[in-house]
C-alpha positions as CSV (number, residue, x, y, z in Angstrom):
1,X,75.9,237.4,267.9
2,X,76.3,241.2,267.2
3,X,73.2,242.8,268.9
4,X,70.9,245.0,266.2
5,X,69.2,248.4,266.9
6,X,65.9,248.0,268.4
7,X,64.4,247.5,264.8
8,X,66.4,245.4,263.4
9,X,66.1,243.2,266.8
10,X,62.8,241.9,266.2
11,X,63.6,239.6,263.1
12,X,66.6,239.2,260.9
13,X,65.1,235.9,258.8
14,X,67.7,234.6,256.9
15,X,66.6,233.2,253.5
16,X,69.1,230.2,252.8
17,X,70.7,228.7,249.8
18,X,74.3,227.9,250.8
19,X,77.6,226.8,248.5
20,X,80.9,228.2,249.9
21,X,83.2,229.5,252.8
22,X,84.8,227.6,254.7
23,X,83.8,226.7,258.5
24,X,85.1,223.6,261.2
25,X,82.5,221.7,263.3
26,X,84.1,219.7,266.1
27,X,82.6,217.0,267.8
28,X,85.9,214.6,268.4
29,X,87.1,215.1,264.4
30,X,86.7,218.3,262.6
31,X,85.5,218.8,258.8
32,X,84.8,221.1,256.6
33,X,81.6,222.6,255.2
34,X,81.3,225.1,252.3
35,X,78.4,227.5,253.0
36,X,77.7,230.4,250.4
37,X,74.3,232.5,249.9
38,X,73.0,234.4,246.6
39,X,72.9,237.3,246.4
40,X,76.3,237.5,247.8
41,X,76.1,241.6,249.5
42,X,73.1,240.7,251.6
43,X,70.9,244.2,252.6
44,X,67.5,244.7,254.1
45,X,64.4,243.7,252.0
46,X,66.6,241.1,250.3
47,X,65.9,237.2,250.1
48,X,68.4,235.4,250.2
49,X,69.5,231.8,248.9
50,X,72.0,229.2,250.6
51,X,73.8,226.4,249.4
52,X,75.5,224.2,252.0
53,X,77.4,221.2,251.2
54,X,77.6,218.4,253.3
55,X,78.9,215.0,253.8
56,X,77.5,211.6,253.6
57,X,75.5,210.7,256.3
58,X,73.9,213.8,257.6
59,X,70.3,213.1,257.3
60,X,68.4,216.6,258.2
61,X,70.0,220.3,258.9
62,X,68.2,223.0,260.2
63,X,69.3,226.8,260.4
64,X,68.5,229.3,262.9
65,X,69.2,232.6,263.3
66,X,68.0,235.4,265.9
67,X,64.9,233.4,266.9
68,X,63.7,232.5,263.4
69,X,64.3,228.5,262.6
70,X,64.4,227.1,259.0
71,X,64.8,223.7,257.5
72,X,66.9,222.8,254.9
73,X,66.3,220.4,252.1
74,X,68.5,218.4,249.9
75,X,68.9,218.4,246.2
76,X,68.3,214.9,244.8
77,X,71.1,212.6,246.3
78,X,73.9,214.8,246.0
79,X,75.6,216.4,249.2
80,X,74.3,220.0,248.3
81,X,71.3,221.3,250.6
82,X,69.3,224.7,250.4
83,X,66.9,226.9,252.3
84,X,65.3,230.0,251.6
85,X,65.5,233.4,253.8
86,X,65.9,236.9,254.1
87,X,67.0,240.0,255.6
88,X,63.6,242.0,256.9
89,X,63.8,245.5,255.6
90,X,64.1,246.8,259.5
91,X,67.6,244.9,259.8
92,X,70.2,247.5,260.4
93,X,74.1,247.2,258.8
94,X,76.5,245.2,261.0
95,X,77.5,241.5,261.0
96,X,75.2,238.3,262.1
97,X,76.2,235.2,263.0
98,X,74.3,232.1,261.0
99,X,73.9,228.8,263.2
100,X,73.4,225.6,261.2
101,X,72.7,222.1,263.0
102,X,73.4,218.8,261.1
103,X,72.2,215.6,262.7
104,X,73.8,212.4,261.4
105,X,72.3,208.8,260.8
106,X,73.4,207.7,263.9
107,X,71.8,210.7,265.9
108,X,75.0,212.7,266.4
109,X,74.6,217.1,265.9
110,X,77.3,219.3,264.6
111,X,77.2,222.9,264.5
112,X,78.2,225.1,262.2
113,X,78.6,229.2,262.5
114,X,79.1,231.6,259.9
115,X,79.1,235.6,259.9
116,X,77.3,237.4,257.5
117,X,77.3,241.2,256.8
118,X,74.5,243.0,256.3
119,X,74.5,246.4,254.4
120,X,71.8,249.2,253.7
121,X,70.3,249.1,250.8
122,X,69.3,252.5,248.6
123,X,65.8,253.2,248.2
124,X,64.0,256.0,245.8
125,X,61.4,257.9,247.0
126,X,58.7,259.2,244.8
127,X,55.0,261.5,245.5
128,X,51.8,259.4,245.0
129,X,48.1,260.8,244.2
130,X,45.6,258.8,245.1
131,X,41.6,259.3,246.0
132,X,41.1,261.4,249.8
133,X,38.7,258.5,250.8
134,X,42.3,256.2,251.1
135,X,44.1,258.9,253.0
136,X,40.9,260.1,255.0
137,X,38.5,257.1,255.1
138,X,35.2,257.7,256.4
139,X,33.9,255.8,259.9
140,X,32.6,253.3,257.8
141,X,35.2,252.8,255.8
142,X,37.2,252.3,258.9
143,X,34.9,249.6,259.8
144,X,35.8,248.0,256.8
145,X,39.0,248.0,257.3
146,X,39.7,247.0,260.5
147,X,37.4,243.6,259.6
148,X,39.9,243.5,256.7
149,X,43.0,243.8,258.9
150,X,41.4,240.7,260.8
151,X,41.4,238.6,258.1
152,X,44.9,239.3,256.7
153,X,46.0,239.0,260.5
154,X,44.5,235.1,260.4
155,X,46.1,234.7,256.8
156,X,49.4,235.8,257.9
157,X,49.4,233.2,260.7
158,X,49.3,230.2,258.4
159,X,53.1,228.7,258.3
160,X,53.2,225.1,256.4
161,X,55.3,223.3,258.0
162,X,56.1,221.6,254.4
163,X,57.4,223.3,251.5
164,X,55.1,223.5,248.6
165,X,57.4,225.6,246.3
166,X,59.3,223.5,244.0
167,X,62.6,225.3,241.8
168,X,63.0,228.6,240.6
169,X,60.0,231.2,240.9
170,X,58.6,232.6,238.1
171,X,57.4,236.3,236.9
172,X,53.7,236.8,237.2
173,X,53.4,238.6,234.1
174,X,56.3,240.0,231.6
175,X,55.3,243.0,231.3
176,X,57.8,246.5,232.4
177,X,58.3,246.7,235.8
178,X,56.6,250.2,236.6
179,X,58.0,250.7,240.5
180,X,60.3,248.6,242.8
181,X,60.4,247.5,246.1
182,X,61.2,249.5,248.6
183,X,60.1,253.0,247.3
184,X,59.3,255.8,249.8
185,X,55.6,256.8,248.9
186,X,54.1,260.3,250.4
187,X,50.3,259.6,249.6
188,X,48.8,263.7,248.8
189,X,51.2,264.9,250.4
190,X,50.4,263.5,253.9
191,X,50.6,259.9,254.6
192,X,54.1,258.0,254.1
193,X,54.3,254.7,253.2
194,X,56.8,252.3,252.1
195,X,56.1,250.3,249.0
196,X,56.6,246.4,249.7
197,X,56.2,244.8,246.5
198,X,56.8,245.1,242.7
199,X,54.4,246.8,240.4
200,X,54.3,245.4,236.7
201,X,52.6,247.9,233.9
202,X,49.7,246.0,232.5
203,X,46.2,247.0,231.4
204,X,42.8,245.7,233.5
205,X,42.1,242.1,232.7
206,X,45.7,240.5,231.7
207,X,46.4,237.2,233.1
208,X,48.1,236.9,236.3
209,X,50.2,233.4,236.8
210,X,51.1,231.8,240.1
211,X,54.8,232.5,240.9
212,X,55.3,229.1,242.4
213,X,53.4,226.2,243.4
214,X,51.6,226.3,246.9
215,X,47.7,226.7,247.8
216,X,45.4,229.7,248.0
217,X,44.3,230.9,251.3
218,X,42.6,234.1,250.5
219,X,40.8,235.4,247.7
220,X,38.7,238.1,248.2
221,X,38.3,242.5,247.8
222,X,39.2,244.6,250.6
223,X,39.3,248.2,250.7
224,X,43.5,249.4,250.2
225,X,44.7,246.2,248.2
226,X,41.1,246.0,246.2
227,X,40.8,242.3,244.7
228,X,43.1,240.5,246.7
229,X,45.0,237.2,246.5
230,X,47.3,235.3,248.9
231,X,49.1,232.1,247.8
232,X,51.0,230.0,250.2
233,X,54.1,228.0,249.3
234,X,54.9,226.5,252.7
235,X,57.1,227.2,255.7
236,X,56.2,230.7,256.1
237,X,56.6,232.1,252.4
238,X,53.8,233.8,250.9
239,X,53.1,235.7,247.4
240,X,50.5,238.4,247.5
241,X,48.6,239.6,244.7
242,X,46.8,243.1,244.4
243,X,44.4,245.2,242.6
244,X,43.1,242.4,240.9
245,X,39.7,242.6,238.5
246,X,39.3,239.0,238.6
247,X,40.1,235.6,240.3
248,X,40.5,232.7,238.7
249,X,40.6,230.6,241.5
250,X,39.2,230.4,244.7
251,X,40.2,229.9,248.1
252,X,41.7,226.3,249.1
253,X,42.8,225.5,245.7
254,X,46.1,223.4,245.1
255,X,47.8,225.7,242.2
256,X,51.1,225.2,240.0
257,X,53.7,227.2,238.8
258,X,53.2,229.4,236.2
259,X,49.3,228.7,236.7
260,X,47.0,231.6,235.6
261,X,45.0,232.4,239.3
262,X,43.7,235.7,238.2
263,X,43.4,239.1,236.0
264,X,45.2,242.5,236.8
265,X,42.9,245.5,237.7
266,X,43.4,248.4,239.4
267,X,41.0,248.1,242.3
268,X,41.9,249.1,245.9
269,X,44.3,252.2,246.2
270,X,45.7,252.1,243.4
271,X,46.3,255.1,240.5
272,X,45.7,253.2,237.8
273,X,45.4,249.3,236.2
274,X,48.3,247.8,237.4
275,X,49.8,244.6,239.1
276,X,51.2,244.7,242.6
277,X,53.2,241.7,243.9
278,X,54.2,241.1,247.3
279,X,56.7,238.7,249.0
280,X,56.3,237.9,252.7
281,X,58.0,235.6,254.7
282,X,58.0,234.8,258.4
283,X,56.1,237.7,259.0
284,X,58.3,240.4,256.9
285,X,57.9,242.1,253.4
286,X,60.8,241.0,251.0
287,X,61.8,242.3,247.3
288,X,60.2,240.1,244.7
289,X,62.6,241.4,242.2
290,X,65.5,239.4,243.8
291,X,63.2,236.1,244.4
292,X,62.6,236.2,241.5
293,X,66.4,235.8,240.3
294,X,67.5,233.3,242.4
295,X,68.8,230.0,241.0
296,X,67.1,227.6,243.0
297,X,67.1,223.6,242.0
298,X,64.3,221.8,241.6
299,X,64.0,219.5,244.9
């Protein structure tokens, strides 16, 4: 595997859903596996969804790929499987090498390898104003936060082993998107962030809907993302909800696609009502724009 900078080392998770290319396994015969991801340029920040198709009798395959390990699952009884990944926005341009395992009925594994290139993405930078006390919070305010970071910490440690998502994800509201993922922010003119999810123009107190299914581990305000919400839809993917007014469920609830779990605000740092959603998965941000794009089959 082509060694990354000392960034893009730490994790390159590959968000799976694989359909062409073509690659030999040998274990005493060799055969043919089409592979094939979407989108097809891959850069940082982007999931990323594989097809793979496989022959009869293969009854699990797993990926793996700089550390990070991912099942696949299969669609129905056809021979097509899929996985979700993703390229973490640290990865730096060059060429990976993708290693999927197939284990038969009878117990026998076959490995397949495929190189994918990674390219840097373009992202716009733009000046934000927002209130001093979120750029020079007070000691008590820092109290408050740090007891915050703690519980997001303990939230972000939760990886389902089984997937809860079912098909394709949904938008949580259809309103304009007002900023992308990805955006530079200088905060005042000091303090530099990157923006890690998508922002959708809505007033205080529209419904917010559940982007897939999964179950809601955190539901509460803290002091940057104001009312905050965290969904989990298994094996390490989590959607984020931010600046919220309202919830409309609570934490531990089993929710569905599409379900209504809360009402926009603009609490937290924020410069107005808005709502601010945020992909993570295996530990890194992702854009929601393309998640929310990808064709994935029911399964």
């Amino acid at each position: 595997m082509k060694r990354m900078g000392k960034h893009g080392r730490r994790a390159l998770v590959v968000m799976l859903l694989v359909a062409g290319g073509a690659t030999q396994a040998a274990n005493a015969q060799s055969r043919v596996n089409l592979i094939a991801w979407t989108p097809r340029k891959l850069t940082n920040g982007s999931p990323v969804l594989f097809r793979l198709l496989a022959p009869k009798g293969v009854e699990s395959i797993s990926g793996t790929c700089l550390g990070h390990t991912f099942r696949f699952f299969r669609q129905g009884h056809s021979g097509s499987w899929y996985a979700l990944a993703g390229v973490p926005f640290e990865a730096v341009p060059g060429t990976y090498t993708l290693r999927v395992e197939e284990i038969t009925a009878h117990g026998r594994t076959l490995e397949i390898q495929k190189q994918l290139a990674v390219a840097r993405a373009s992202y716009p930078k733009i000046p934000v104003k927002v209130a001093t006390q979120f750029t020079k919070p007070s000691p008590r305010q820092l109290a408050v936060i740090a007891q915050d970071k703690d519980a997001k910490e303990k939230v972000f440690q939760v990886v389902s082993r089984e997937r809860l998502w079912s098909g394709p994800f949904v938008a949580p509201q259809s309103a304009r998107v007002s900023d992308v993922f990805g955006t530079e922010r200088v905060f005042n003119h000091q303090v530099e962030s990157r923006h890690q999810g998508l922002d959708y123009a809505v007033p205080a107190g529209s419904p917010v809907r559940a982007i897939n299914s999964g179950t809601v581990l955190l539901a509460r305000p803290m002091f940057f993302e104001g009312n905050f919400l965290v969904v989990d839809h298994g094996q390490g993917l989590l959607s984020l909800y931010l600046h919220l007014s309202g919830f409309k469920v609570k934490e531990g609830d089993q929710v569905r696609s599409g379900e209504i779990i809360a009402l926009s605000g603009g609490t937290g740092r924020a410069t107005g009502p808005h709502l601010h959603l945020a992909i993570r998965w295996q530990g890194v941000y992702l854009d929601p724009a393309v998640l929310l794009k990808l064709p994935i089959p029911p399964g």
